[in-house]
N, CA, C and O atoms as a MOPAC input file, in Angstrom:
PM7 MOZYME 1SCF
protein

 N     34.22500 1    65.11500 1   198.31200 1
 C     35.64000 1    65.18900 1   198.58700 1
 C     35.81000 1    65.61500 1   200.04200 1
 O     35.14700 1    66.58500 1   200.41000 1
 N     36.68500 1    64.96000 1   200.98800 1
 C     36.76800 1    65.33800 1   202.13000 1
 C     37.92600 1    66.27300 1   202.31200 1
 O     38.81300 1    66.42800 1   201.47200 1
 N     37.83600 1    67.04000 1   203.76500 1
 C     38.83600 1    68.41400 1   203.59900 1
 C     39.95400 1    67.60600 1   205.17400 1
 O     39.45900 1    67.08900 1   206.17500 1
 N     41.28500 1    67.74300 1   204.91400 1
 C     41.51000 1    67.38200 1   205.71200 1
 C     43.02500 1    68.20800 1   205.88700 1
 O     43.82100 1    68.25200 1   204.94900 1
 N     43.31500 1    68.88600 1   207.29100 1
 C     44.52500 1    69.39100 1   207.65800 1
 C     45.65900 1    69.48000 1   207.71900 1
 O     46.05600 1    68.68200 1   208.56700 1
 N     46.65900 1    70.16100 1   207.17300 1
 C     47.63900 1    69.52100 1   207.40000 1
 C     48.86900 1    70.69400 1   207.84200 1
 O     48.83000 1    71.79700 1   207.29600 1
 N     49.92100 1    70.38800 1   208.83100 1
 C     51.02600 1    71.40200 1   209.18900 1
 C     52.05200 1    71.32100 1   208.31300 1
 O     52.88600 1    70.43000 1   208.47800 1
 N     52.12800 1    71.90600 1   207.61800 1
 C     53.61000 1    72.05500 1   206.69600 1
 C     54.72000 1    72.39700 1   207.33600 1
 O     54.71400 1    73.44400 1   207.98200 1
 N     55.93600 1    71.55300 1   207.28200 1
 C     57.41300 1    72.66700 1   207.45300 1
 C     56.96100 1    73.72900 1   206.69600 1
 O     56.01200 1    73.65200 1   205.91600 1
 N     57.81800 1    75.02000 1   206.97400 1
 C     58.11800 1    75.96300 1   206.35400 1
 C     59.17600 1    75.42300 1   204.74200 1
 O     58.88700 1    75.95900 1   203.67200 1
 N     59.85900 1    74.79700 1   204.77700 1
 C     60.52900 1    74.53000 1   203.64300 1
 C     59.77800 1    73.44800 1   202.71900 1
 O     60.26900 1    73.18000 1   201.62300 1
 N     59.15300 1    73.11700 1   202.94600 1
 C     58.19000 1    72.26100 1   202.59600 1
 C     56.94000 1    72.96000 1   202.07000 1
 O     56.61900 1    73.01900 1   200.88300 1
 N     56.48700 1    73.31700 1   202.77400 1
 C     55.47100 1    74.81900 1   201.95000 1
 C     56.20500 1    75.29600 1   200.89400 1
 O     55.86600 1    74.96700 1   199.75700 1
 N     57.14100 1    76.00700 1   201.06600 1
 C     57.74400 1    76.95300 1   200.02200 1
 C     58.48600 1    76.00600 1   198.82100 1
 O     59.06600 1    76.48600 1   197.84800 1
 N     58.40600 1    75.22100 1   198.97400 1
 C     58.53800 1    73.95700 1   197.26800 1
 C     57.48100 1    73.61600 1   197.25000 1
 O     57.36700 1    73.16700 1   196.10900 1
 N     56.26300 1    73.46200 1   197.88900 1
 C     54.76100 1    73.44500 1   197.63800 1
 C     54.48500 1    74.15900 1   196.86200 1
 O     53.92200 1    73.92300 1   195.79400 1
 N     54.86900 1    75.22200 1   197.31300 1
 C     54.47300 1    76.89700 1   196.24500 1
 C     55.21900 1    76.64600 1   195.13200 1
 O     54.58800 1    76.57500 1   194.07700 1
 N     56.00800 1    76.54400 1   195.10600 1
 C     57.24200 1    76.56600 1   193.92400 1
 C     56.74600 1    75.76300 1   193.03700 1
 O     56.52200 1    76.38100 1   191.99600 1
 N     56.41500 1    74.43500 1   192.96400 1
 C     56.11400 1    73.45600 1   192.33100 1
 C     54.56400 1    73.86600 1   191.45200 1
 O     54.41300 1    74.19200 1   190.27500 1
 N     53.49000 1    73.68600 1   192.61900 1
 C     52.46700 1    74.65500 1   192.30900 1
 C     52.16800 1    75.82400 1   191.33800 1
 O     51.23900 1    75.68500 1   190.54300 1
 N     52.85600 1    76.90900 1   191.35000 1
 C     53.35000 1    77.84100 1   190.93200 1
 C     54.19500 1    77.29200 1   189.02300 1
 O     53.84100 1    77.72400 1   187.92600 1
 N     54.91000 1    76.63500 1   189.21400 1
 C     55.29700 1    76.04500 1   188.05000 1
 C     54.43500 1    75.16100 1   187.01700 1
 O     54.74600 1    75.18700 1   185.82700 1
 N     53.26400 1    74.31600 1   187.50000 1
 C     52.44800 1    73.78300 1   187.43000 1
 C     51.37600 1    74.52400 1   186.34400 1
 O     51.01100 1    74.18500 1   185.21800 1
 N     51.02700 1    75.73100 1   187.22400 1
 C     49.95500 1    76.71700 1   187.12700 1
 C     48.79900 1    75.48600 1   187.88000 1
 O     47.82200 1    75.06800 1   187.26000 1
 N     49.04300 1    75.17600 1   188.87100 1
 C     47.98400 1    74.30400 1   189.52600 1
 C     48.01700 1    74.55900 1   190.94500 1
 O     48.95400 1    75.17300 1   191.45500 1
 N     46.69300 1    73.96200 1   191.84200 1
 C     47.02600 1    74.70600 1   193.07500 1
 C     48.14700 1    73.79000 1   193.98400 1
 O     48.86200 1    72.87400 1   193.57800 1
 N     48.03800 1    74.39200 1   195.42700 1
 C     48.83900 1    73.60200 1   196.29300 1
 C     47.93500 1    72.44600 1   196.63800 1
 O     48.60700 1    71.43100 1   196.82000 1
 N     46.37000 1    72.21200 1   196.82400 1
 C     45.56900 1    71.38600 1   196.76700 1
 C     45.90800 1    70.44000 1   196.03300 1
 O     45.83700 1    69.28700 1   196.45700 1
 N     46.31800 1    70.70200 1   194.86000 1
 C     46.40100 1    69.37600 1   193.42000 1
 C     47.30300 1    69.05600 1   194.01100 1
 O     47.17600 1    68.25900 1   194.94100 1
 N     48.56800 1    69.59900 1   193.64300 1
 C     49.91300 1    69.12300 1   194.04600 1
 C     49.60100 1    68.37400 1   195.11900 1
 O     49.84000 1    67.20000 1   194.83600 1
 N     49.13700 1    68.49200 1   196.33000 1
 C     49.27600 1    67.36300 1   197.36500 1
 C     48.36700 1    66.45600 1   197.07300 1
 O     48.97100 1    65.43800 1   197.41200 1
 N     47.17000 1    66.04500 1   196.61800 1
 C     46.89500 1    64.85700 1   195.75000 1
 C     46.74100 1    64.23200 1   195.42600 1
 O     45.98300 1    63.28000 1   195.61300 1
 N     48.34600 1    64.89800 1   193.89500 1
 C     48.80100 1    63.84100 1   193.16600 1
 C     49.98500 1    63.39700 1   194.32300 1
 O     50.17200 1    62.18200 1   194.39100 1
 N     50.71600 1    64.16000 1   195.13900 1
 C     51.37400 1    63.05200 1   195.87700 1
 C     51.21300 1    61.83700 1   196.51100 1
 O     51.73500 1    60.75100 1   196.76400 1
 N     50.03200 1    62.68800 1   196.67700 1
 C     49.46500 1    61.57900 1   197.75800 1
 C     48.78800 1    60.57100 1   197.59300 1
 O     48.72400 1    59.72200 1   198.48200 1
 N     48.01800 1    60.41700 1   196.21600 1
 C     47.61700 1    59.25200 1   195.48800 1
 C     49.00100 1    58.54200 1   195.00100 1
 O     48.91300 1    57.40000 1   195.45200 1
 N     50.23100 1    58.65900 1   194.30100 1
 C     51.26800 1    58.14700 1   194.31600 1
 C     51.76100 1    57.70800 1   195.33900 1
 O     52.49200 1    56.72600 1   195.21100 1
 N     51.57600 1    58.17900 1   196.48000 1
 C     52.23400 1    57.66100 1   197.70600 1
 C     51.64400 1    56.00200 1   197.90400 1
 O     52.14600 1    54.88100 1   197.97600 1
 N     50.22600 1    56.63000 1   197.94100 1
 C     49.46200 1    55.39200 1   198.57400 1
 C     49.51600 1    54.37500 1   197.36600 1
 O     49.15700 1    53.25000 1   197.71200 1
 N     49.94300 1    54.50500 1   195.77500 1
 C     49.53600 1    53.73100 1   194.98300 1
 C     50.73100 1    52.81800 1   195.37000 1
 O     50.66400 1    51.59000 1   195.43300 1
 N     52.05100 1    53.71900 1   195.67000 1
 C     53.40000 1    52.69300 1   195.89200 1
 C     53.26500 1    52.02400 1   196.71000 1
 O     53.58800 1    50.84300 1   196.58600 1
 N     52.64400 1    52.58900 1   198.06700 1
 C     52.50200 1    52.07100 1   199.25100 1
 C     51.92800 1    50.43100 1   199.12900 1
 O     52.54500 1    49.37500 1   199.27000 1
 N     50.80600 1    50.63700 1   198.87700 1
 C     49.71700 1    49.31500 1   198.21600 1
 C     50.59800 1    48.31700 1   197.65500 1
 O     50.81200 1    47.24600 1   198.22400 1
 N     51.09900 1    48.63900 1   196.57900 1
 C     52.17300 1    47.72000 1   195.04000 1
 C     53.09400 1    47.08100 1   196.21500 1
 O     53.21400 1    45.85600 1   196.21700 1
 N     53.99400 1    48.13200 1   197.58700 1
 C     54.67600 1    47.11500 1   197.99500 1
 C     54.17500 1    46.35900 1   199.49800 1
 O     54.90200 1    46.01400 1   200.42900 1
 N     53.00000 1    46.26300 1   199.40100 1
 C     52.13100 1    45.79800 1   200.48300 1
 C     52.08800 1    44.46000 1   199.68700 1
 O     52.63100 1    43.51000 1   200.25100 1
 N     51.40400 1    44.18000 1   198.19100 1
 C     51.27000 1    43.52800 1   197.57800 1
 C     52.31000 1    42.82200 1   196.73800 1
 O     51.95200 1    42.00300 1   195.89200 1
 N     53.42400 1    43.07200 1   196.91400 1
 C     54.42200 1    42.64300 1   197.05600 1
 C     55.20100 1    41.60800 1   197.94500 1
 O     55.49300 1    40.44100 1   197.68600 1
 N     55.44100 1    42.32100 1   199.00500 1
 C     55.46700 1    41.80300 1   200.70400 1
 C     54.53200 1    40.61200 1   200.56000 1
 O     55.01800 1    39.51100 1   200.81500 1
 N     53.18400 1    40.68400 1   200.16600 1
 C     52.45400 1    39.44400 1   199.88400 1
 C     52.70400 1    38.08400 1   199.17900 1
 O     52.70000 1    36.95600 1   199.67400 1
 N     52.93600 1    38.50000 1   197.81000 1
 C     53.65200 1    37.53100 1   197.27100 1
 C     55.10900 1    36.82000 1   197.62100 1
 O     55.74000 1    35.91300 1   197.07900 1
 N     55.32000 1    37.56000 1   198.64700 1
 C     57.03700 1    37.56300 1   198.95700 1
 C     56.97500 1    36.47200 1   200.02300 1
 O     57.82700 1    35.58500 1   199.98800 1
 N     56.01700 1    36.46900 1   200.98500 1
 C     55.45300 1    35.60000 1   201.89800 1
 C     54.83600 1    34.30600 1   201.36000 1
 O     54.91400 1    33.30200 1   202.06800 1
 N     54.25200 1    34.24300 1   200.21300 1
 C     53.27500 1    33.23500 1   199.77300 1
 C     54.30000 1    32.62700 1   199.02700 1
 O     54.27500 1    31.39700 1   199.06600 1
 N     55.46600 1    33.29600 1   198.15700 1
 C     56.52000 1    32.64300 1   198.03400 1
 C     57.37600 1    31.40200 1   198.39800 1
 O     57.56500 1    30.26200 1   197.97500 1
 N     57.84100 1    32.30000 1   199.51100 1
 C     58.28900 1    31.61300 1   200.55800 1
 C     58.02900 1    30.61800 1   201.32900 1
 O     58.87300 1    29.82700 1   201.74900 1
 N     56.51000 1    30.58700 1   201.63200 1
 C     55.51700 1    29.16900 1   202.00400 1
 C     55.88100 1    28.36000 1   200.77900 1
 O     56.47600 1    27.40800 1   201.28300 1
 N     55.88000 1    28.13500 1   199.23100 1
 C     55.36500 1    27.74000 1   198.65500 1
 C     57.66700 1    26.89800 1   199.00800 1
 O     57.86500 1    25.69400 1   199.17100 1
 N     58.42600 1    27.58600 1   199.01000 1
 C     59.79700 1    27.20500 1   198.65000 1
 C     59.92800 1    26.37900 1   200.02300 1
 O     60.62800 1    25.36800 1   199.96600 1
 N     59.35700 1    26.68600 1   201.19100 1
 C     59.74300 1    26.04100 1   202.34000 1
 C     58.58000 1    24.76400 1   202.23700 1
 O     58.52400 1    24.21000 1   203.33500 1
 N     57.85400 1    24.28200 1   201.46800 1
 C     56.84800 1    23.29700 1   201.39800 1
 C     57.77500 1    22.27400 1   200.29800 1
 O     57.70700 1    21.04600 1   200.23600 1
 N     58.41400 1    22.94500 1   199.68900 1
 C     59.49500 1    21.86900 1   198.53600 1
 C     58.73300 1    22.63700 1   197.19600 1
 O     59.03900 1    21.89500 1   196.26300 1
 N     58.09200 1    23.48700 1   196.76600 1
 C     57.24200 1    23.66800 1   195.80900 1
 C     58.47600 1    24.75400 1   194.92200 1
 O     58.50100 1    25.97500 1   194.76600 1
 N     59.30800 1    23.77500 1   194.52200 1
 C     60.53300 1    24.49100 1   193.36700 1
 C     60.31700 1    24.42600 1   191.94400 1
 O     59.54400 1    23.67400 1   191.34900 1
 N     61.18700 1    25.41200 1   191.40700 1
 C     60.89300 1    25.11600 1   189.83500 1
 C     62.50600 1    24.81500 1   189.77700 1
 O     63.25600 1    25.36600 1   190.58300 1
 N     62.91000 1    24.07000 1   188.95600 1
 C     64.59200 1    23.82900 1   188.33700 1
 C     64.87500 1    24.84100 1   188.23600 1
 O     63.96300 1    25.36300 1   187.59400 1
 N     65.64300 1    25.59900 1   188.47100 1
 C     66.68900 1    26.88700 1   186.96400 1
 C     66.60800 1    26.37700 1   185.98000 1
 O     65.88200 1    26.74800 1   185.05800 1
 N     67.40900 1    25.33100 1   185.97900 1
 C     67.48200 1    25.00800 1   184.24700 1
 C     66.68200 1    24.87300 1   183.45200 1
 O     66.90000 1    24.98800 1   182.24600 1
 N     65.25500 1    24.51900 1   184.11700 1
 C     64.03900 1    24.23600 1   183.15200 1
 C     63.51800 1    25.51400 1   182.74100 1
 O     62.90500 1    25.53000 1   181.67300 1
 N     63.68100 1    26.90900 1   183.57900 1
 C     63.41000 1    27.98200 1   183.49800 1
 C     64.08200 1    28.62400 1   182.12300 1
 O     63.58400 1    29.20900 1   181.16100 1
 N     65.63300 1    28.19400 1   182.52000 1
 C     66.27600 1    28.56000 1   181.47700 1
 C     65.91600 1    28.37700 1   179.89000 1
 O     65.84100 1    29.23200 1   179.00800 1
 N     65.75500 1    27.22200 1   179.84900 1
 C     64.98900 1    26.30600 1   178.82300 1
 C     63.90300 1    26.95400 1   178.23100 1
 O     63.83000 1    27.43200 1   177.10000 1
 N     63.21300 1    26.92300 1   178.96700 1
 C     61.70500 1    27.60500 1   179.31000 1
 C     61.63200 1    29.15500 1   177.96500 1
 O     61.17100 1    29.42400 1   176.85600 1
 N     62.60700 1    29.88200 1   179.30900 1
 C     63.63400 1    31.24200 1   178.58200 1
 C     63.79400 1    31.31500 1   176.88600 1
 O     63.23300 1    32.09500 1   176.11700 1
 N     64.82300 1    30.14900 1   176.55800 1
 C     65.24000 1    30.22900 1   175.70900 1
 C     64.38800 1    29.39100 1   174.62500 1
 O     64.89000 1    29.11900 1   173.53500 1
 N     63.34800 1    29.07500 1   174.89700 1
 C     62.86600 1    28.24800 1   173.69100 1
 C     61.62800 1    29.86800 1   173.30200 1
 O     61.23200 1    30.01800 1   172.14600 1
 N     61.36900 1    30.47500 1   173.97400 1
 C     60.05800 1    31.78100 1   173.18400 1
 C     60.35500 1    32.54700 1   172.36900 1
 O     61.34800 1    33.27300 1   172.39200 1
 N     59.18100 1    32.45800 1   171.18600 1
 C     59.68200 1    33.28300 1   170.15000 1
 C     60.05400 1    32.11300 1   168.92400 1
 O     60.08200 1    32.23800 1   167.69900 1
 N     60.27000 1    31.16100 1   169.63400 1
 C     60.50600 1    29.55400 1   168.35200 1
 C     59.42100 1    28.85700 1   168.10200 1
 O     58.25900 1    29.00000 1   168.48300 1
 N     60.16500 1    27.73000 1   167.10300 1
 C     58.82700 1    26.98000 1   166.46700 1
 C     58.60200 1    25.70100 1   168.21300 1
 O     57.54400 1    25.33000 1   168.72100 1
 N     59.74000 1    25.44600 1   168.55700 1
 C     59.34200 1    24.68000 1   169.54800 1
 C     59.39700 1    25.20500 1   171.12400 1
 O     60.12500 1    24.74700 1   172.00400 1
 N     58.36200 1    26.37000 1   171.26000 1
 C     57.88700 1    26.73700 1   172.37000 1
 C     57.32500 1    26.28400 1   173.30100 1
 O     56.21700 1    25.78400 1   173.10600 1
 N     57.99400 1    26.30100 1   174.88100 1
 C     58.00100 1    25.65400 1   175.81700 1
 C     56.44000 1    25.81600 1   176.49500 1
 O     55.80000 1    26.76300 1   176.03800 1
 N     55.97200 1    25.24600 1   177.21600 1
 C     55.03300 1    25.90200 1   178.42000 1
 C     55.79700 1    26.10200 1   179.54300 1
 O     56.85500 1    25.48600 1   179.67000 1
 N     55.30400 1    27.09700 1   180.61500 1
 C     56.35100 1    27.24700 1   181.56800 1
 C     56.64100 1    25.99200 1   182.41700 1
 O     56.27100 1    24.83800 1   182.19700 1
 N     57.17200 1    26.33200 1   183.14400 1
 C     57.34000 1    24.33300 1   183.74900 1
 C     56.92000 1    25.18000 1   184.93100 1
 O     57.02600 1    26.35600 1   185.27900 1
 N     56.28200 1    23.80500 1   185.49700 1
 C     55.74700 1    24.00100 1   186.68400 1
 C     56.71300 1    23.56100 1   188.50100 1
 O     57.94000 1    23.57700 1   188.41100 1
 N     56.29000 1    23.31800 1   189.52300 1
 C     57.13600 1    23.30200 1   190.60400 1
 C     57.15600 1    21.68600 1   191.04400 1
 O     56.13100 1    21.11600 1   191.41700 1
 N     58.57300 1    20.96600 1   190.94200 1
 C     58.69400 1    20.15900 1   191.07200 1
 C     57.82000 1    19.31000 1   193.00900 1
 O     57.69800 1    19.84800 1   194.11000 1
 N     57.52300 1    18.20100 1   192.63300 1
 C     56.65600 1    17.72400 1   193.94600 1
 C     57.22900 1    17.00500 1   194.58100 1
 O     56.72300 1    16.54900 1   195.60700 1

């Protein structure tokens, strides 16, 4: 495990403690678990942003799906005549 520094606000410390303290865990844990949450969100909307781009290539190339077939799509699951998803018109 690596040790690494950090300057706290003063108000920021003292809900460190607080939290900590409520916990019965140290100020070590507590920062963390923030900080693995931070970076897990961080990542999800990195990987996001990704798809958001590859998207977008795929809509500016003509690579659409209908709505309506979606809709369709939607409303047929769960029945005897279940759709496959439809794919992006060429």
């Amino acid at each position: 495990m690596a040790v690494t520094t950090v300057r706290l606000q003063a108000e920021v410390e003292q809900h460190l403690e607080a939290i900590a303290d409520r916990l019965q865990r140290s100020k070590g844990w507590v920062i963390n678990q923030a900080l693995a949450e931070y970076v897990e969100r961080h990542q999800l909307e990195q990987e996001r942003w990704q798809q958001t781009l590859t998207a977008m290539e795929s809509a500016a190339q003509g690579k659409l799906v209908d709505g309506n077939e979606v809709h369709e799509w939607l409303a047929s699951w769960g029945t005897e005549a279940e759709r496959d998803a439809p794919g992006p018109r060429k």
